[in-house]
N, C-alpha and C positions, 0 to 999 in steps of 0.2 A: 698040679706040679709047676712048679720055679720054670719058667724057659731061660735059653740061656740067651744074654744079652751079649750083641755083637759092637762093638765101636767101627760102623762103617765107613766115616770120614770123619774125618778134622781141620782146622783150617785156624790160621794165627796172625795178624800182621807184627808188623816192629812193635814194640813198645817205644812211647817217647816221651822226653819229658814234659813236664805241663807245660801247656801253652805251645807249644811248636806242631802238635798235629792236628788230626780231625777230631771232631766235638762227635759225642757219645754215639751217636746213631748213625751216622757215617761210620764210625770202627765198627756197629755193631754188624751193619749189614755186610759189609765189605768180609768181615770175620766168617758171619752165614754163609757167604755164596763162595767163600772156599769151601768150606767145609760140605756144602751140598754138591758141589765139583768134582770134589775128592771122593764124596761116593757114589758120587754116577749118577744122582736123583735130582726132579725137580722138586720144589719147595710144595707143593701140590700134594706129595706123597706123607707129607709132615701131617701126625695127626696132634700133635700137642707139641709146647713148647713152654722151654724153664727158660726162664733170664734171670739173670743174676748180677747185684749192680747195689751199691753201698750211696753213696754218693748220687744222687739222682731223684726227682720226681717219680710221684706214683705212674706209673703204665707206663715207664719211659722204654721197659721192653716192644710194649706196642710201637712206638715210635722209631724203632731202630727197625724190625721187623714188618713193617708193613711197606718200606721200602724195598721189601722183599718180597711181598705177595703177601695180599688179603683175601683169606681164603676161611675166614671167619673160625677160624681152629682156638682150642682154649689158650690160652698163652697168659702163666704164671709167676708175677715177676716173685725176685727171692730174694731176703737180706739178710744174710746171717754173719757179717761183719767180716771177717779176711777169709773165712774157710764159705764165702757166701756159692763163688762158681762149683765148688766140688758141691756144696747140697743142692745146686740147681742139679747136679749132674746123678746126685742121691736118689732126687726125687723120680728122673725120667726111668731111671734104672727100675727104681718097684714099679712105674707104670709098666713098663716093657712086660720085666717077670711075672707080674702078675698076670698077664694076661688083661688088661686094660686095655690096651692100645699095640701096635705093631712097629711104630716108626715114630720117634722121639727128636726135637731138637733142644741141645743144649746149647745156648749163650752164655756168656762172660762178658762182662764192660765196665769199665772204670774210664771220666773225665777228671782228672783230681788238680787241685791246685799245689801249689807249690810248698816246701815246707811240714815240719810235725804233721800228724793228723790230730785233731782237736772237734771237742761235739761241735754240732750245727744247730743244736736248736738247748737255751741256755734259762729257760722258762720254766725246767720240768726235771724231776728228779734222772739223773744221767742211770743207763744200765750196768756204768762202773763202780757205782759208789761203793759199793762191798770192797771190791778189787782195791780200789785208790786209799779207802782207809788202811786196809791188811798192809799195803804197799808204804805208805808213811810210817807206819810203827816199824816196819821190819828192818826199810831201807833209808825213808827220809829224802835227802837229795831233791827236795820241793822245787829248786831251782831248775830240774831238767823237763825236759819233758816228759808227759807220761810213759809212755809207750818207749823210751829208753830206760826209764827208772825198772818196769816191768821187766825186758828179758836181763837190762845189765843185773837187776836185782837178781833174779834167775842164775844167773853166768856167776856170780858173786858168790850165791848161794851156792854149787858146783865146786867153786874154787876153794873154799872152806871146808867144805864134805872131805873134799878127796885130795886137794894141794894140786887142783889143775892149774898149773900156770896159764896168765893173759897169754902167752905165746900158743898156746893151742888153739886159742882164737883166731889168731894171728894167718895161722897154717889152715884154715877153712877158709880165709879169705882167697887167699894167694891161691888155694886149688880152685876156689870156685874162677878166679880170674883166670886159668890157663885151662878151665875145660871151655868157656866163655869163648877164649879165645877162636873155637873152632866152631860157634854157632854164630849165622848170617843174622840172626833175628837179635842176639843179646845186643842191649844199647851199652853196655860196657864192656869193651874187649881188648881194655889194655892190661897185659901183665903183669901182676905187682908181685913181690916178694913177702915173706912174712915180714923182713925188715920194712921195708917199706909202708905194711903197713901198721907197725908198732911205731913207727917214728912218723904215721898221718895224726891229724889233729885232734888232741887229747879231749875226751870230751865226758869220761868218768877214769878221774887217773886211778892207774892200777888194774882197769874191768875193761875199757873199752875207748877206742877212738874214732875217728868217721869212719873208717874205711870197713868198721866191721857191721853199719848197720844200712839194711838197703836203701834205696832211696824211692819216694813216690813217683810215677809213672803213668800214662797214658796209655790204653790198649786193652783188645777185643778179641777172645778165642773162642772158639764153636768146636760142638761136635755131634755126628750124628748117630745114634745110639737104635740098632732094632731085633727084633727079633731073630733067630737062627732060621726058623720056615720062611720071614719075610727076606733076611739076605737071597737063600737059596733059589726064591719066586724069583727075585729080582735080581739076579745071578752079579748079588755085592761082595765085595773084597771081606771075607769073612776069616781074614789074619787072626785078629786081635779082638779078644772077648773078656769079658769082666767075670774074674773064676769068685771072687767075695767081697763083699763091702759093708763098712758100718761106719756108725755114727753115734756118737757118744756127747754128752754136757759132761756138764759141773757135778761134782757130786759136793756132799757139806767140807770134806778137808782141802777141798780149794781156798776155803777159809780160815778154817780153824786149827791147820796142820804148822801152821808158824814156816811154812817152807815158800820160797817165792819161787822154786821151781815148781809147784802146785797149782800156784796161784797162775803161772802162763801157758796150764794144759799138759804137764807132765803126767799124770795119773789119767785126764782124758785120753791121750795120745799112747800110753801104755796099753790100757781097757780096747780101744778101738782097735788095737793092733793082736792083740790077742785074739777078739771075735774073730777077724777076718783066717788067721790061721789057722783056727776053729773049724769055721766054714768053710776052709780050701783044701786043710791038711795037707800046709804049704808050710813051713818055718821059715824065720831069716835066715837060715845058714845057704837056705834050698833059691833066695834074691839074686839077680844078674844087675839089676840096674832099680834104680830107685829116685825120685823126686820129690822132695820131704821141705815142707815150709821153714826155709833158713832168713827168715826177716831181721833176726838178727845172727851170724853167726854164733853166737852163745846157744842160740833157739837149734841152731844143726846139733852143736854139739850134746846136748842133753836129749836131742831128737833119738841118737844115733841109740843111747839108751835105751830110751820108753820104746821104743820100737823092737828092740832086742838085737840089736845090729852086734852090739859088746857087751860084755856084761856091766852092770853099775859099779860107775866109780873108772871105768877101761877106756872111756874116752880116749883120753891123752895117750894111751897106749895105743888104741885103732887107729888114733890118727899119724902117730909117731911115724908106725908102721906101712902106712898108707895102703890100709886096708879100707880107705873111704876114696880111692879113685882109683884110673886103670891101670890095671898089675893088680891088681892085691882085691879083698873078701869081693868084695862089694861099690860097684861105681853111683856115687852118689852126686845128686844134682851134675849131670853130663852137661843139660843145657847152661849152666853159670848159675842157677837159681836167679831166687829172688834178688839175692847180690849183685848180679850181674845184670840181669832183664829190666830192677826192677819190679814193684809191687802194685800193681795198679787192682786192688782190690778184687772185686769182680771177676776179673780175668783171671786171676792167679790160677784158680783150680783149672782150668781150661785150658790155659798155657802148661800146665803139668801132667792133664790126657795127650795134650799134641804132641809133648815129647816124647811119653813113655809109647804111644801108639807109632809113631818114627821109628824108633828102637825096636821095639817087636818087630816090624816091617822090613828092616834092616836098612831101611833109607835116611838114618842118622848123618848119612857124610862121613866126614872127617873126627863127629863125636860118636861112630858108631862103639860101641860095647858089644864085641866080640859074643860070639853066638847066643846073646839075649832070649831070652826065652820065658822067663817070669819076670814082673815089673810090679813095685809096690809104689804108690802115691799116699802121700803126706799132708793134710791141706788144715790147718787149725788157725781158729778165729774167737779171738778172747770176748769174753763176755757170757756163754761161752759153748764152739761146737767144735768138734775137732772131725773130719773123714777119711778114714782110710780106704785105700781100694787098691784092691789085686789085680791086675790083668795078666792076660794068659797067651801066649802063641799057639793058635790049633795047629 
């Protein structure tokens, strides 16, 4: 039988821009030894360990972690491109369940430099070249960078389908900046207006300007994942439990569907989100609070779809209505998102268990979400893997 898996600490620092904090292994340990604080345990009790980390040398989990104790336990590093911390956090979860092991650490860490993200190594067939061709035929705009051409292509693709106005974009920034506002950890926390930011700096006229797409980041989140027998032995805060999770690829009309909302994980991000509701016989309508990968504003708003937040095409209506923050359906990215924090790869998924397990917890603060009680996460990483995951209030 499946045991159920408990989230018994967490633990986050700031996010920062490149070059102003600590270098990977400092964030990473500093990230561990909250999160093993948080749940009452020493690092001793850790029987395996996922890192998770885009950007970085082989074993560079070893490196963060044994700043923490060397206790000769397996430790796994992971790289599954932006959705990399949620499948570190994939993977501890089936050890748990399965009955493999009893007490799991998950890591997150991203050192990133400045600017676009672009490959590192320029010798060897990239794992985008499918994505980057389908991407030139559909949208072109060779001048931008990739990874804008991707969601803005997306967001474009959206606005043509349905007659989404750019302003609906617009209105995801501006919410993500005023729930921002209220978390100590987001590194952006100034206010913006949708005006404000349809008149920031134009950067695909008519689809998109800065302010709708995140920016690279610094930073390290942990969490400690175990069993329900072993919370109980060890009498851990056994709040917040993971009710279903999955994980989903590419399938072939990432390709060949002519749709660039395809091509950035809308049909992964659909697929994943169904299983989990499968496994929980939990719906969207049944969601309190949610944290869903907004890298670009464009990427929330077609999120809010594959997820089943609205129906297809209802966007612009769910948002109109503000049924994507508090008052209304469902509060979405409470902590600012990625918009706001920040994407420092690695960490993403990590930083999106620390909030939704705050939330559960009811020690959100000032972004708390009123009587929270089911919590879905969002974590998708082109190339391509997308994870969902439920968590639960016992």
């Amino acid at each position: 039988m499946s045991q159920q898996v408990v989230v018994a600490g967490v633990g986050m620092i700031p996010f920062a821009k490149p070059g102003t904090g600590a270098v990977y292994n400092e964030m990473g340990a500093n990230a561990t030894m909250q999160a093993l604080a948080d749940a009452g345990i020493g690092y001793d009790l850790i029987e395996q360990a996922y890192v998770g980390y885009v950007y970085g040398d082989s074993t560079a989990g070893q490196k963060a972690l044994y700043q923490v104790g060397m206790t000769g336990i397996p430790i796994v590093n992971v790289n599954n491109n932006c959705s990399t911390g949620s499948t570190a956090l994939f993977l501890a979860r089936q050890a748990i369940a399965s009955g493999a092991v009893e007490c799991a650490l998950v890591l997150g860490f991203e050192q990133m430099s400045p600017g676009a993200l672009g490959a590192v190594f320029q010798d060897r067939p990239s794992p985008f070249d499918r994505f980057d061709e389908v991407t030139e035929r559909l949208v072109g705009m060779s001048h931008i960078p990739l990874a804008l051409r991707y969601f803005g292509g997306a967001g474009l693709s959206h606005m043509q389908k349905y007659g989404t106005p750019m302003e609906s974009f617009a209105k995801i920034r501006a919410k993500a900046s005023r729930h921002a506002a209220n978390n100590p950890l987001a590194l952006f926390k100034q206010v913006v207006t949708p005006e404000d930011v349809m008149n920031a700096t134009m950067i695909w006229p008519g689809v998109m300007t800065k302010l709708m797409a995140c920016p690279p980041t610094c930073g390290a989140a942990a969490a400690v994942l175990v069993s329900e027998q072993f919370a109980k032995k060890h009498h851990l805060n056994t709040q917040v439990y993971i009710a279903g999770q999955a994980m989903t690829t590419d399938r072939p009309d990432t390709f060949n569907s002519d749709d660039m909302m395809r091509v950035v994980g809308y049909n992964m991000s659909k697929e994943a989100a169904a299983k989990v509701y499968a496994q929980t016989g939990i719906g969207p309508e049944d969601l309190d609070v949610v944290e869903l990968h907004d890298c670009f504003a464009h990427n929330e708003l077609i999120t809010y779809e594959a997820l089943g937040l609205c129906p297809e095409g209802g966007a612009a209506k769910f948002i109109d209505d503000g049924d994507n923050t508090y008052g209304g359906q469902v509060v979405t990215n409470p902590s600012g998102g990625l918009l706001s924090k920040g994407h420092p790869l690695g960490a993403t998924g990590l930083a999106q268990c620390f909030e939704l397990t705050q939330q559960l917890r009811g020690n959100a603060g000032a972004r708390q979400v009123a009587g929270a009680r089911v919590a879905l996460q969002h974590n998708l990483g082109l190339g391509g893997a997308c994870v969902v995951t439920m968590y639960r209030q016992a």
